[in-house]
N, C-alpha and C positions, 0 to 999 in steps of 0.2 A: 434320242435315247442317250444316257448316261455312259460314261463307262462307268463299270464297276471299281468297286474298292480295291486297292492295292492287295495282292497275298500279305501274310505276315513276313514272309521270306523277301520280299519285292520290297518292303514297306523296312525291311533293315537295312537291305544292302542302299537304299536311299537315304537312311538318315545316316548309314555310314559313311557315303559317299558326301553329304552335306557339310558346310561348315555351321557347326553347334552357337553361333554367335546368336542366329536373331531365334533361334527353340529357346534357346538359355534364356536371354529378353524377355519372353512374350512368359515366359513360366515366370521371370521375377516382378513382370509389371502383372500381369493376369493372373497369377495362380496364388492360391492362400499360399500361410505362411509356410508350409511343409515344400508345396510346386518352388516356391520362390528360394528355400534353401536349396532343393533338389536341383533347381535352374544354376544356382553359384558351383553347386558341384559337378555339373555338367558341364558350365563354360573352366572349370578348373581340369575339369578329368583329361588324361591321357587317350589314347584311343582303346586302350584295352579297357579301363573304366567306362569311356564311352558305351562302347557296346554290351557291357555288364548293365548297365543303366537303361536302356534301349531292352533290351531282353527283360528286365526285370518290370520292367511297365513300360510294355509296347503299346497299349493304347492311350494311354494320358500321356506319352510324351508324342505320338506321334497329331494326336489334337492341338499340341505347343508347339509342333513342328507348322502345323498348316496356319496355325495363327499367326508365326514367326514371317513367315510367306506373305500372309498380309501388313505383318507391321513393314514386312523390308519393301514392297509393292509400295507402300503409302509413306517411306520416307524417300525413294527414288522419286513419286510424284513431285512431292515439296520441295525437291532439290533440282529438277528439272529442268 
């Protein structure tokens, strides 16, 4: 059995907790041109932007979040 999906409440205080380097990444290699601005503004925002950014489309950037997971997984590999 799975776990279930993160609350939306669980699922901020995690990407607040995270460092926005590889969501920012994965939205600028991965996401049209909008994700991949949105990505530069995310690796640029302070943490009060952060989080206005993160509230504002908690699900598309936590999708950038879980991708970001697998780019950083699969650049640890290569470097191993």
């Amino acid at each position: 059995m799975s776990d279930p999906r993160p609350t939306p409440e669980d699922r901020l205080a995690q990407l607040l907790a995270a460092e926005p380097y590889w969501t920012a990444r994965a939205m600028q290699e991965q996401g049209s041109r909008f994700y991949a601005a949105l990505g530069q503004a995310l690796d640029a925002a302070d943490l009060r932007n952060r989080r206005l950014l993160y509230i504002t489309w908690p699900d598309e950037i936590w999708d950038f979040y879980e991708r970001g997971l697998l780019l950083e997984a699969a650049e640890s590999e290569s470097l191993g």
